[in-house]
HTML snippet that shows the backbone in 3Dmol.js (N, CA, C, O; Angstrom):
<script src="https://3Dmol.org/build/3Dmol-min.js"></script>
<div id="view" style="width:600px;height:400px;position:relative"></div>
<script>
const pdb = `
ATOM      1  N   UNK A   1     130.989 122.200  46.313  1.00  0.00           N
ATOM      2  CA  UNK A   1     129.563 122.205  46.068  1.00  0.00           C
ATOM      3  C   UNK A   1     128.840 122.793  47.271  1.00  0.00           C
ATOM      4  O   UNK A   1     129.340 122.491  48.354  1.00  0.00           O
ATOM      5  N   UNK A   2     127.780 123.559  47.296  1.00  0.00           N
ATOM      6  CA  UNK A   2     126.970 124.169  47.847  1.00  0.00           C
ATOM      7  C   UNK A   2     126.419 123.147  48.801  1.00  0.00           C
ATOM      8  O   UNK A   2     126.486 121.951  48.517  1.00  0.00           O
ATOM      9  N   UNK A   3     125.752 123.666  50.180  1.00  0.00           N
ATOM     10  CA  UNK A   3     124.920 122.713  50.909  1.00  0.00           C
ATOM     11  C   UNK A   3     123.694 122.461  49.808  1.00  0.00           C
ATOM     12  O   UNK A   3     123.440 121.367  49.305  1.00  0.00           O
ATOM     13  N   UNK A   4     123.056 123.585  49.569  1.00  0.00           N
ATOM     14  CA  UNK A   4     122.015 123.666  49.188  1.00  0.00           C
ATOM     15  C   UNK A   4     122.236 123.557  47.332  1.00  0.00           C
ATOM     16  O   UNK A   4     122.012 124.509  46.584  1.00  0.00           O
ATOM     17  N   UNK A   5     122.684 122.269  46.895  1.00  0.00           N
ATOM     18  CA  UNK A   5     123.222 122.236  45.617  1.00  0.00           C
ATOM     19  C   UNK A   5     122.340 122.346  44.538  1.00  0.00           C
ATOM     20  O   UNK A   5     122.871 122.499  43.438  1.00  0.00           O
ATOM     21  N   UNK A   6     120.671 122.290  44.609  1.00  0.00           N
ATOM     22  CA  UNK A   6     119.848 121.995  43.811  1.00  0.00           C
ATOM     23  C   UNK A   6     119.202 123.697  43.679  1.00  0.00           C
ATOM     24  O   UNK A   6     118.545 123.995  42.682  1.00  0.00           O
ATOM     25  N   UNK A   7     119.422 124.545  44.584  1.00  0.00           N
ATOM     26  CA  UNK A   7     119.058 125.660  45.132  1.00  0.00           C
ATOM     27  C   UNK A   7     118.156 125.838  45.387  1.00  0.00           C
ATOM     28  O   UNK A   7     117.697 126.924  45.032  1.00  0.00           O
ATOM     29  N   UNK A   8     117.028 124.635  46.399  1.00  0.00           N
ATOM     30  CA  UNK A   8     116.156 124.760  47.096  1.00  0.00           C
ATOM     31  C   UNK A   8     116.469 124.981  48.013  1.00  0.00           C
ATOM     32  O   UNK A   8     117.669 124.868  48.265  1.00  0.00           O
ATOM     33  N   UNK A   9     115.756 125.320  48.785  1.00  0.00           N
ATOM     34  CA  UNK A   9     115.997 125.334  50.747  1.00  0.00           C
ATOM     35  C   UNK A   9     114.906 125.534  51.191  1.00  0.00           C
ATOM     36  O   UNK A   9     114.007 126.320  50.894  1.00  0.00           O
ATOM     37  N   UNK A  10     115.092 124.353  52.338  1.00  0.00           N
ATOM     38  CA  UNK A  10     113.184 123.434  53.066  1.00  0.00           C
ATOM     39  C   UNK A  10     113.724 124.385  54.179  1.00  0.00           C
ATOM     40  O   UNK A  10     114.870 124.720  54.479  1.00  0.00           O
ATOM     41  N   UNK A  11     112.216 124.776  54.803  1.00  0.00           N
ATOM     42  CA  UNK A  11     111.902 125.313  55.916  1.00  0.00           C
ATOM     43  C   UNK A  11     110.736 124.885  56.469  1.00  0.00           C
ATOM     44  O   UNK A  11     109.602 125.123  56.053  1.00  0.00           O
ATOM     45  N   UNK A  12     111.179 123.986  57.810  1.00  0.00           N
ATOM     46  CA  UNK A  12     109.816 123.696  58.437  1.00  0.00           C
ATOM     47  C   UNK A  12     109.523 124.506  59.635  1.00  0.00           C
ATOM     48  O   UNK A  12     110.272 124.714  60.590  1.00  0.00           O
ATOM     49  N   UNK A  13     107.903 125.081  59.374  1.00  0.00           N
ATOM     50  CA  UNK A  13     107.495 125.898  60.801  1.00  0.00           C
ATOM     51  C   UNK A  13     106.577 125.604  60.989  1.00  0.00           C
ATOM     52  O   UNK A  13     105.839 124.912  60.287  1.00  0.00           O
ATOM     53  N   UNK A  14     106.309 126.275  62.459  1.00  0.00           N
ATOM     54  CA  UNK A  14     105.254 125.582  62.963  1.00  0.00           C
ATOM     55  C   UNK A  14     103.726 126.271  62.641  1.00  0.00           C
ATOM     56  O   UNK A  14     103.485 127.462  62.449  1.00  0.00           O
ATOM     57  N   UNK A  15     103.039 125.439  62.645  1.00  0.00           N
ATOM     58  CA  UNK A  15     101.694 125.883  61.467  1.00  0.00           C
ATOM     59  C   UNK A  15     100.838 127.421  62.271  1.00  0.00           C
ATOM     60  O   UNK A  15     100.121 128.164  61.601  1.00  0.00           O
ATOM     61  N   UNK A  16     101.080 127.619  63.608  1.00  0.00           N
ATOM     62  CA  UNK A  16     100.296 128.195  64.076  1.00  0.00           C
ATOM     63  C   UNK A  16     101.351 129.816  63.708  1.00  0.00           C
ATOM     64  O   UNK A  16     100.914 130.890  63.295  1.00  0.00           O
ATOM     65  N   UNK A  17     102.392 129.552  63.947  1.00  0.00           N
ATOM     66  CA  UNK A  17     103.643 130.882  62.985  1.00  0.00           C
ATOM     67  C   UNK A  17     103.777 131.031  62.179  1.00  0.00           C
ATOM     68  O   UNK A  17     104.586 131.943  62.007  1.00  0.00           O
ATOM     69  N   UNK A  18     103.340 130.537  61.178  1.00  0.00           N
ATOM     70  CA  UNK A  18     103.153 130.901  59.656  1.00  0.00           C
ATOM     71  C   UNK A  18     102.770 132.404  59.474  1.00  0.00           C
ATOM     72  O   UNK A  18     101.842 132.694  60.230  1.00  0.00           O
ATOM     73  N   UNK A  19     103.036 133.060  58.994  1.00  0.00           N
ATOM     74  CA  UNK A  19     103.101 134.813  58.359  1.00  0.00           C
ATOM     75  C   UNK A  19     102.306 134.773  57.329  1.00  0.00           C
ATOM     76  O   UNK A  19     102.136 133.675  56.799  1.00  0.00           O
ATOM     77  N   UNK A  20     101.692 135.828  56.843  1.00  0.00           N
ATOM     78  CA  UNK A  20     101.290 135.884  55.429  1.00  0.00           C
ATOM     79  C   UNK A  20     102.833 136.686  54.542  1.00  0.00           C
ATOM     80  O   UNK A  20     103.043 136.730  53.329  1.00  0.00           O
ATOM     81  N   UNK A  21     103.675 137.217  55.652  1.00  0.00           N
ATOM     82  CA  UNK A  21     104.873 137.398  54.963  1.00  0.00           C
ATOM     83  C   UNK A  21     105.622 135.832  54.244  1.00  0.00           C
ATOM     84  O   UNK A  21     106.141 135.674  53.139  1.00  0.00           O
ATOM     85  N   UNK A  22     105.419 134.867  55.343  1.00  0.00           N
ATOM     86  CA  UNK A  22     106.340 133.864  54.581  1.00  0.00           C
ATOM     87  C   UNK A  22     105.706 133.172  53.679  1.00  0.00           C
ATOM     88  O   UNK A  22     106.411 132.515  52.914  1.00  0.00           O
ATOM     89  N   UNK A  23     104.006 133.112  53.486  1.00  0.00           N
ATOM     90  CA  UNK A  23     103.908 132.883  52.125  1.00  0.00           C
ATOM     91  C   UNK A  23     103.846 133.596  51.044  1.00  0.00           C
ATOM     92  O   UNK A  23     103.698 133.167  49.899  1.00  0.00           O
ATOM     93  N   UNK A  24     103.955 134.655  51.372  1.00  0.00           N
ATOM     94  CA  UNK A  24     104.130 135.561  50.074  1.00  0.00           C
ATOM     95  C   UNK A  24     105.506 134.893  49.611  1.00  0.00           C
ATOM     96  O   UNK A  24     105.551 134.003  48.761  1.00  0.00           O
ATOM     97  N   UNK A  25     106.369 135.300  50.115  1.00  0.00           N
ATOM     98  CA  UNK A  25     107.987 134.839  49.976  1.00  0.00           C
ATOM     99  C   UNK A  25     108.123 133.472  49.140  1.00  0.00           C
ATOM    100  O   UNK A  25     108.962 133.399  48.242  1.00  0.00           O
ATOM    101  N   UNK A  26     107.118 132.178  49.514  1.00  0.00           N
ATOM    102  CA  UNK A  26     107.383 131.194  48.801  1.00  0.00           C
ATOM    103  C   UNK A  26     106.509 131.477  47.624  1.00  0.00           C
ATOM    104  O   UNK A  26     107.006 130.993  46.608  1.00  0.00           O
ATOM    105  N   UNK A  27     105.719 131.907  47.474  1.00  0.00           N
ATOM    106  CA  UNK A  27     105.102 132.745  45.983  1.00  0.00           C
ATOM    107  C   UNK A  27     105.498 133.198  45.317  1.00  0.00           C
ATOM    108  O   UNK A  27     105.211 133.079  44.126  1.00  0.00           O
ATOM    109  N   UNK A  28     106.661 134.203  45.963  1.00  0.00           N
ATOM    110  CA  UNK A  28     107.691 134.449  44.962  1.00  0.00           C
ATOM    111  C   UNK A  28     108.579 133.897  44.590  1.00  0.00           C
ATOM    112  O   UNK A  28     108.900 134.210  43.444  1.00  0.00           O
ATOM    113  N   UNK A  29     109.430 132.849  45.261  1.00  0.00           N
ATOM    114  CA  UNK A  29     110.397 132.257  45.137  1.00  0.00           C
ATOM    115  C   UNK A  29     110.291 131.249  43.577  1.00  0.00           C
ATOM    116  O   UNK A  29     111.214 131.022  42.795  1.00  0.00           O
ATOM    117  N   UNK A  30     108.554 130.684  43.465  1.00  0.00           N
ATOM    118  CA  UNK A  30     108.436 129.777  43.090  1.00  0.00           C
ATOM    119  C   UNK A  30     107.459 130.507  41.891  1.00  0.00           C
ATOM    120  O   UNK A  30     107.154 129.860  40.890  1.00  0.00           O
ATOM    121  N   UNK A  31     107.164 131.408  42.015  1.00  0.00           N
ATOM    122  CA  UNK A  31     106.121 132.331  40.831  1.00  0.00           C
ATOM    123  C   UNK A  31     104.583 131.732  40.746  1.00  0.00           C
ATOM    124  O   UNK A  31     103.741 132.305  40.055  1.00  0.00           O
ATOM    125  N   UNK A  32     104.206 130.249  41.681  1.00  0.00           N
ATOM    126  CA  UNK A  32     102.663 130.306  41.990  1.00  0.00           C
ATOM    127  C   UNK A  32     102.007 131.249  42.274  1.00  0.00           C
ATOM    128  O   UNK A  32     102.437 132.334  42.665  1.00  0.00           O
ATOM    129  N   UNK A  33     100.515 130.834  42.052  1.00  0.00           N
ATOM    130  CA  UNK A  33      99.444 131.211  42.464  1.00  0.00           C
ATOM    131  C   UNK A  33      98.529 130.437  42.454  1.00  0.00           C
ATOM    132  O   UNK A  33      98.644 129.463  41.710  1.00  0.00           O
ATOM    133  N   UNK A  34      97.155 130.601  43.365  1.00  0.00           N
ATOM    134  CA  UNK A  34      96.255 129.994  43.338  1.00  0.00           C
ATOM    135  C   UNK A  34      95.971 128.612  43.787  1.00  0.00           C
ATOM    136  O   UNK A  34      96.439 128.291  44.880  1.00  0.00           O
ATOM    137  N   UNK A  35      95.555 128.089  43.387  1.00  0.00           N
ATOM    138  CA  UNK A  35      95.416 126.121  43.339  1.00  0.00           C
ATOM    139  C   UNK A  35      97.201 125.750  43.147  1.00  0.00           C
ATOM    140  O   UNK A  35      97.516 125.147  44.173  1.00  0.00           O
ATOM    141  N   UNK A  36      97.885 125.830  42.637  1.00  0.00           N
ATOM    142  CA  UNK A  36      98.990 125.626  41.991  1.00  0.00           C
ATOM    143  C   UNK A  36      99.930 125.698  43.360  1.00  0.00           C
ATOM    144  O   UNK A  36     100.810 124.904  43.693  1.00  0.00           O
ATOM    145  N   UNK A  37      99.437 126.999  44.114  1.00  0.00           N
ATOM    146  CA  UNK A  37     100.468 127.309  45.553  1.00  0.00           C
ATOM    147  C   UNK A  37     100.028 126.690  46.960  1.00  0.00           C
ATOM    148  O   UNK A  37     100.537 126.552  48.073  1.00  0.00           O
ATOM    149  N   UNK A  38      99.224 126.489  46.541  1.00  0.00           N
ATOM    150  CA  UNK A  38      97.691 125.531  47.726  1.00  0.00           C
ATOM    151  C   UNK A  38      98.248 124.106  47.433  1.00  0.00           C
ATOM    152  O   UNK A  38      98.272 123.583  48.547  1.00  0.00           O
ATOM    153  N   UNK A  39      98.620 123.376  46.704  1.00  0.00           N
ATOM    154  CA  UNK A  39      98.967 122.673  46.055  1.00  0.00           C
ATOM    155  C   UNK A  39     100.434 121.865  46.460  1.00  0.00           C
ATOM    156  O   UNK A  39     100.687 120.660  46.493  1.00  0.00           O
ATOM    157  N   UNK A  40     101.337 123.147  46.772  1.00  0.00           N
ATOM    158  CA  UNK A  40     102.525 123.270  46.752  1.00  0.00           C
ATOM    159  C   UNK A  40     103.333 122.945  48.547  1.00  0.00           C
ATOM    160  O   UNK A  40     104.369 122.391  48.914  1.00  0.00           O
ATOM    161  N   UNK A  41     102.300 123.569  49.191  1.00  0.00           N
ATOM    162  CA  UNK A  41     102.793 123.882  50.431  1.00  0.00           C
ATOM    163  C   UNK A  41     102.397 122.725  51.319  1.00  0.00           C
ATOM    164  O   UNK A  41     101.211 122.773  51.646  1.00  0.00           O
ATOM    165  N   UNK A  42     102.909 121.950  51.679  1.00  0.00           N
ATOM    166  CA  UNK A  42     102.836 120.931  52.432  1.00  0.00           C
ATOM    167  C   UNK A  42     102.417 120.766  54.529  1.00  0.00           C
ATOM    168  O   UNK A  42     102.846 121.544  55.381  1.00  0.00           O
ATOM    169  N   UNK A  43     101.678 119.769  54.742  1.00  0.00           N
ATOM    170  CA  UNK A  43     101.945 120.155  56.442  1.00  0.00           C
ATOM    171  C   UNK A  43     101.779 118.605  56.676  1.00  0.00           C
ATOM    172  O   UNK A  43     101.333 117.661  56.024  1.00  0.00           O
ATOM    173  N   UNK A  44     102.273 118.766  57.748  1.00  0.00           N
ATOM    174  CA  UNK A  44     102.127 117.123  58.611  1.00  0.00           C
ATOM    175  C   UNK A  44     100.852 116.860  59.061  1.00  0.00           C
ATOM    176  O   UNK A  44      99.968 117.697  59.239  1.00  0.00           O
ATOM    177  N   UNK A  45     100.744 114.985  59.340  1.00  0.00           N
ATOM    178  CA  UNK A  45      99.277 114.652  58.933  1.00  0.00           C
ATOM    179  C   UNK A  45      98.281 115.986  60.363  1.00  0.00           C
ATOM    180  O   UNK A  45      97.269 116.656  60.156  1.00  0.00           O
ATOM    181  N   UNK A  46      99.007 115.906  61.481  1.00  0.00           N
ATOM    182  CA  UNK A  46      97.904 116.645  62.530  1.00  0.00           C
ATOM    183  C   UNK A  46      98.234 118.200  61.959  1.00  0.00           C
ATOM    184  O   UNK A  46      97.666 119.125  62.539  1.00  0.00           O
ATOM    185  N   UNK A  47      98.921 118.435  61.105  1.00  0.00           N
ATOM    186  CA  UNK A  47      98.769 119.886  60.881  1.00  0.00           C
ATOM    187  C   UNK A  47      99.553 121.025  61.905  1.00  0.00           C
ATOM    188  O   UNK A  47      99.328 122.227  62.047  1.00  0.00           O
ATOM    189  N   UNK A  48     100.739 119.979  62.667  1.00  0.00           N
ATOM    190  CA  UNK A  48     101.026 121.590  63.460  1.00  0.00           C
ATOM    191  C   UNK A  48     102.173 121.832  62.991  1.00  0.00           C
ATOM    192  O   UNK A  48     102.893 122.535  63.699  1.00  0.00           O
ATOM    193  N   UNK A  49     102.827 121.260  61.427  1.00  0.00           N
ATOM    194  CA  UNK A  49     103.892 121.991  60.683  1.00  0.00           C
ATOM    195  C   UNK A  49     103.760 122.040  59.617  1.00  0.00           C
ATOM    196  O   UNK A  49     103.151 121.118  59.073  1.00  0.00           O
ATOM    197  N   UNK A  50     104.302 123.207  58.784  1.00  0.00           N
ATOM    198  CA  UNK A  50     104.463 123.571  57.547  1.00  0.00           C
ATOM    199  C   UNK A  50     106.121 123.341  57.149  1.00  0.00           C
ATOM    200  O   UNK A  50     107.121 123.553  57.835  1.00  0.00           O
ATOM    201  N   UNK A  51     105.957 122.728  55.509  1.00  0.00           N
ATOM    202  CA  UNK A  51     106.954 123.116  54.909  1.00  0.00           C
ATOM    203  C   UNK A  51     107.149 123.830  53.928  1.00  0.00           C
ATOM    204  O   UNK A  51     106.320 123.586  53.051  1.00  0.00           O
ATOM    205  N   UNK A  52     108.095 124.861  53.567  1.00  0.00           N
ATOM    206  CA  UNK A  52     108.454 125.531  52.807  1.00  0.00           C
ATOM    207  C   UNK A  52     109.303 125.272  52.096  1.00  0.00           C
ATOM    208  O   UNK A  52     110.073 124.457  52.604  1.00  0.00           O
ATOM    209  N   UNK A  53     109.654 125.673  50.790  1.00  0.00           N
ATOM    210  CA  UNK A  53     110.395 125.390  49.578  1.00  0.00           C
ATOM    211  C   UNK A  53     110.190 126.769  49.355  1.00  0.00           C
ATOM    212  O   UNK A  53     109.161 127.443  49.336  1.00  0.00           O
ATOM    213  N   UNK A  54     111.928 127.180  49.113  1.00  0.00           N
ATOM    214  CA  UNK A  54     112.492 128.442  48.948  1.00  0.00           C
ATOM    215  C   UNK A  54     113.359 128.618  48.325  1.00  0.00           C
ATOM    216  O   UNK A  54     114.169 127.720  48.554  1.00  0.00           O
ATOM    217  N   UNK A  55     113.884 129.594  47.285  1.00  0.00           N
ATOM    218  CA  UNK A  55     114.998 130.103  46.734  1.00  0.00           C
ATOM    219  C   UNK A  55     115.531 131.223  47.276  1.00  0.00           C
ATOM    220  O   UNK A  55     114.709 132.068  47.629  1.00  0.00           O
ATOM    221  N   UNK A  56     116.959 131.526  47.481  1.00  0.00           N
ATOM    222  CA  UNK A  56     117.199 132.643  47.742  1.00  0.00           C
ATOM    223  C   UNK A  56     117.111 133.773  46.579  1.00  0.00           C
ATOM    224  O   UNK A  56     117.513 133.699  45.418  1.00  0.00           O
ATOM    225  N   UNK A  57     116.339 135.049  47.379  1.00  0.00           N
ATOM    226  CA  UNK A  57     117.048 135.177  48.476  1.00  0.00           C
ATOM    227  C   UNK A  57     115.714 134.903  49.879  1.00  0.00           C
ATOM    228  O   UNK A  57     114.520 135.143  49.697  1.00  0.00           O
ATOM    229  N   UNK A  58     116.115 134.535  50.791  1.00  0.00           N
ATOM    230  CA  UNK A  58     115.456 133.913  52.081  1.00  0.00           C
ATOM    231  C   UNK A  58     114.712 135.537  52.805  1.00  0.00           C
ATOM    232  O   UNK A  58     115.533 136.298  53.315  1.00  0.00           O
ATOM    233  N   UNK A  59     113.628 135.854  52.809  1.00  0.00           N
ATOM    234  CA  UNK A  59     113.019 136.391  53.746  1.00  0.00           C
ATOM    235  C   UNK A  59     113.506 136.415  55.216  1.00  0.00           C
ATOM    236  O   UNK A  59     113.669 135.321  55.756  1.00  0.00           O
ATOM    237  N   UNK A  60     113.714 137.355  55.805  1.00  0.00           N
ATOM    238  CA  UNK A  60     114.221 137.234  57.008  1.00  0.00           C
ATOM    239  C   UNK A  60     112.699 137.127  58.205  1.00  0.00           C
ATOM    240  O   UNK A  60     112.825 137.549  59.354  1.00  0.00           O
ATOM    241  N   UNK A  61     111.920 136.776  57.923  1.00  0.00           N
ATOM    242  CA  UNK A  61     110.874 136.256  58.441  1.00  0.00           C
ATOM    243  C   UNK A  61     111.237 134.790  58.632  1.00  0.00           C
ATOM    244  O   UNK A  61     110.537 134.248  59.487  1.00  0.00           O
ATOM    245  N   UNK A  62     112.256 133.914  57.993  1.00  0.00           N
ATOM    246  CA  UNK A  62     112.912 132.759  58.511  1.00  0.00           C
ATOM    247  C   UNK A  62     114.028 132.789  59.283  1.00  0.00           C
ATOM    248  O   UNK A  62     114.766 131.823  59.473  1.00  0.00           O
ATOM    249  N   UNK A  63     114.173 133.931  59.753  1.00  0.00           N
ATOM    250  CA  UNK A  63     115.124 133.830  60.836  1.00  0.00           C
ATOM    251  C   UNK A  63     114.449 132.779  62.153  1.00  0.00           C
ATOM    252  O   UNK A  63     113.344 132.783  62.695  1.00  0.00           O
ATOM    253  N   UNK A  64     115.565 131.998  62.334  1.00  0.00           N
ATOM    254  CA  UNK A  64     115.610 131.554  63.615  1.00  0.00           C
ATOM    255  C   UNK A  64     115.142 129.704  63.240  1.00  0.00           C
ATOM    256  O   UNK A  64     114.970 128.761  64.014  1.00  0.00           O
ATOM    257  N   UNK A  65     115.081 129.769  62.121  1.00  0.00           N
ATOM    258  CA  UNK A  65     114.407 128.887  61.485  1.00  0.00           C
ATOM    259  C   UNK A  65     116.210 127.311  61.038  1.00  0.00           C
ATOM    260  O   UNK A  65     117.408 127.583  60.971  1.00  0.00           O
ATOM    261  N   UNK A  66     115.639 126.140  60.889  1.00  0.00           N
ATOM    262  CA  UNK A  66     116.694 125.567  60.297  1.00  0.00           C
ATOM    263  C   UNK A  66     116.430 125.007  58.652  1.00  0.00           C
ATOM    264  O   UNK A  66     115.569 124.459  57.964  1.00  0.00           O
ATOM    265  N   UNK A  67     117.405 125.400  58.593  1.00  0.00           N
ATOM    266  CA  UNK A  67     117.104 124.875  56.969  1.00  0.00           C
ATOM    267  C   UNK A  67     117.701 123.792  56.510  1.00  0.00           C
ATOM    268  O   UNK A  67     118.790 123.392  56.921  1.00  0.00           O
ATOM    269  N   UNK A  68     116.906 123.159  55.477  1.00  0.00           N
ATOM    270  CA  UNK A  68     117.194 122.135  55.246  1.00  0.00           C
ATOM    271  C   UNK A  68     117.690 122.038  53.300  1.00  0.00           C
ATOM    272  O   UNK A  68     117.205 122.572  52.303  1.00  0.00           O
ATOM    273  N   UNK A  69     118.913 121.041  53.522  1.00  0.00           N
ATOM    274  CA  UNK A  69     119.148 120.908  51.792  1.00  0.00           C
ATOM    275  C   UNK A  69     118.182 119.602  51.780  1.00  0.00           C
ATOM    276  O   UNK A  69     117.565 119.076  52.706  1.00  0.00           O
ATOM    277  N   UNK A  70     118.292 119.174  50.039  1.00  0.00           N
ATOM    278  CA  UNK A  70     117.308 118.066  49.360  1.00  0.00           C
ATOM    279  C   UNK A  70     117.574 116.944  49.955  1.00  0.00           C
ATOM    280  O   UNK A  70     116.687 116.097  50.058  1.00  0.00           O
ATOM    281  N   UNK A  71     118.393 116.805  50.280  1.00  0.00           N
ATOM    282  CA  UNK A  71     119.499 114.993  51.197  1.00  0.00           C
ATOM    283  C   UNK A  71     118.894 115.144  52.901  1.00  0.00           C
ATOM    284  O   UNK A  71     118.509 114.177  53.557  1.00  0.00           O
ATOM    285  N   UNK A  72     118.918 116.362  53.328  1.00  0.00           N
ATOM    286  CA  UNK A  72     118.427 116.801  54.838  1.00  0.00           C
ATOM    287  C   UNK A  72     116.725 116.552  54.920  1.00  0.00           C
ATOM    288  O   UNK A  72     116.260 115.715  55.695  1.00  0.00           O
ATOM    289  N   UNK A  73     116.156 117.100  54.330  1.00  0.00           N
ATOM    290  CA  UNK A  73     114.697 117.312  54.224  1.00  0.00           C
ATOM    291  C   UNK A  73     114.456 115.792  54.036  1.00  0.00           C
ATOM    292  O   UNK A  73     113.916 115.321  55.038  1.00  0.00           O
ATOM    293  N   UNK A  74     114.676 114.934  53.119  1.00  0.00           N
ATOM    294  CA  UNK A  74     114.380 113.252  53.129  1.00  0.00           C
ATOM    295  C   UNK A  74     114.118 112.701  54.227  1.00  0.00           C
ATOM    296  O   UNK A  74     113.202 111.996  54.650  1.00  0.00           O
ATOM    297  N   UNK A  75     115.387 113.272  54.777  1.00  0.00           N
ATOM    298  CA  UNK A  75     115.219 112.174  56.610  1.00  0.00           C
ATOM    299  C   UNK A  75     114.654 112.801  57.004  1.00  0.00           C
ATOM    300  O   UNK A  75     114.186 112.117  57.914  1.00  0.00           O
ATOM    301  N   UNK A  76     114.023 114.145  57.133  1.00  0.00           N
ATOM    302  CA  UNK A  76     113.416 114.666  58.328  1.00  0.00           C
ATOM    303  C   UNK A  76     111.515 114.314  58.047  1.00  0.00           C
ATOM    304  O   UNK A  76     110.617 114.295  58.888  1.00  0.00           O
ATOM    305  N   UNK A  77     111.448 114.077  56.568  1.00  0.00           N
ATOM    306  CA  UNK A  77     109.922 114.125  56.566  1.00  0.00           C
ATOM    307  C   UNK A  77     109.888 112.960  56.647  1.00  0.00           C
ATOM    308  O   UNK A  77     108.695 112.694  56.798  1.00  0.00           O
ATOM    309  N   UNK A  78     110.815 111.485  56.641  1.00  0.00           N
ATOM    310  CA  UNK A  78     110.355 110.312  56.980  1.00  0.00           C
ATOM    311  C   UNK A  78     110.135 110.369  58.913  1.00  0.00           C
ATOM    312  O   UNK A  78     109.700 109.375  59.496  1.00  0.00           O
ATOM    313  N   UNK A  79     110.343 111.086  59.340  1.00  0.00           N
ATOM    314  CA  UNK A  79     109.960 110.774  60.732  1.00  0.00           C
ATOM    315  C   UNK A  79     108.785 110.819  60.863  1.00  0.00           C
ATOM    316  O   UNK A  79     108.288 110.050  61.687  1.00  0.00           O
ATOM    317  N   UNK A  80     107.577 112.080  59.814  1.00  0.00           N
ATOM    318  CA  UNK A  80     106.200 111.783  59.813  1.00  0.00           C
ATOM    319  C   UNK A  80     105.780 112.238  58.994  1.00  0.00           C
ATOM    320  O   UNK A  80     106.343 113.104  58.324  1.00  0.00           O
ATOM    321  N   UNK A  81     104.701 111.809  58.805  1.00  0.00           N
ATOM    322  CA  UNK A  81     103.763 111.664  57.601  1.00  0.00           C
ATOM    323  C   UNK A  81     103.574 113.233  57.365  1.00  0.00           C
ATOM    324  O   UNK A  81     103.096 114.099  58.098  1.00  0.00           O
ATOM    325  N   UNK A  82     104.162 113.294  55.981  1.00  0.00           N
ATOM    326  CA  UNK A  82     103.263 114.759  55.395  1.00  0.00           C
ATOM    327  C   UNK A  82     102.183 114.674  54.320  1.00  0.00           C
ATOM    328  O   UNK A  82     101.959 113.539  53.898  1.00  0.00           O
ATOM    329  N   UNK A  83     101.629 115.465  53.917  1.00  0.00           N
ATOM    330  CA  UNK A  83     101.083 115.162  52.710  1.00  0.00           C
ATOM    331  C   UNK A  83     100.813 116.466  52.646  1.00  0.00           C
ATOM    332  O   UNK A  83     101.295 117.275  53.439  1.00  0.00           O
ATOM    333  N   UNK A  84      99.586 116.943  51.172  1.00  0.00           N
ATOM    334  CA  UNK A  84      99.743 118.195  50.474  1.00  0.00           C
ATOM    335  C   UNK A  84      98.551 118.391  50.858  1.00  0.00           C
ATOM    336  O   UNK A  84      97.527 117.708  50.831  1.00  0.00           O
ATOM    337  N   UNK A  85      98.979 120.082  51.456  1.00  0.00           N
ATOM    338  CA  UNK A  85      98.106 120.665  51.610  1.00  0.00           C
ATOM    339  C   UNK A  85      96.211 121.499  51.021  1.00  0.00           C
ATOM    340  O   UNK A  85      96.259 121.987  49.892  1.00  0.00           O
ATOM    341  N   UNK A  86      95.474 121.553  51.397  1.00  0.00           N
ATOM    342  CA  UNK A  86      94.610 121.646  50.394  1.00  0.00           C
ATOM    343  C   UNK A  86      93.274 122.660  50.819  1.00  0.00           C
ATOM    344  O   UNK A  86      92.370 122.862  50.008  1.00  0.00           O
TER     345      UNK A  86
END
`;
const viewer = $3Dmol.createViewer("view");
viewer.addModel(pdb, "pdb");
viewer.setStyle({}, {cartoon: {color: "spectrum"}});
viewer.zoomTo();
viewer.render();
</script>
């Protein structure tokens, strides 16, 4: 079985590095728009990270980046509070 068995893959960055390349990328991955993708994209409560939800294939604008499977991403957002972006 795959790390990434559900074929998501979390990417957290930091809010001030965010690209308009890497949200295009999760736009596509996921076929939002609008309210729906505003909606979608998550950050921690002070706002200095983003998470991403991705399908491959991965933008290489996440290079350097760690990724996370569905079992990985659990523990990492209980260390702090996220909620949805808006």
């Amino acid at each position: 079985m795959s790390y990434f068995g559900n074929g998501d893959i979390y990417i957290i960055v930091t809010t001030a590095l965010v690209t308009e390349e890497m949200l295009n990328n999760m736009r596509v991955s996921f076929s939002v728009q609008g309210d729906k993708f505003s909606n979608s994209l998550r950050k921690n409560n002070d706002e200095t990270k983003s998470l991403f939800v991705l399908k491959e294939p991965i933008n290489t604008a996440f290079s350097g980046y760690r990724w996370y499977n569905h079992e990985d991403i659990q523990v990492e957002l209980q260390k702090a509070e996220w909620v949805p972006s808006v």
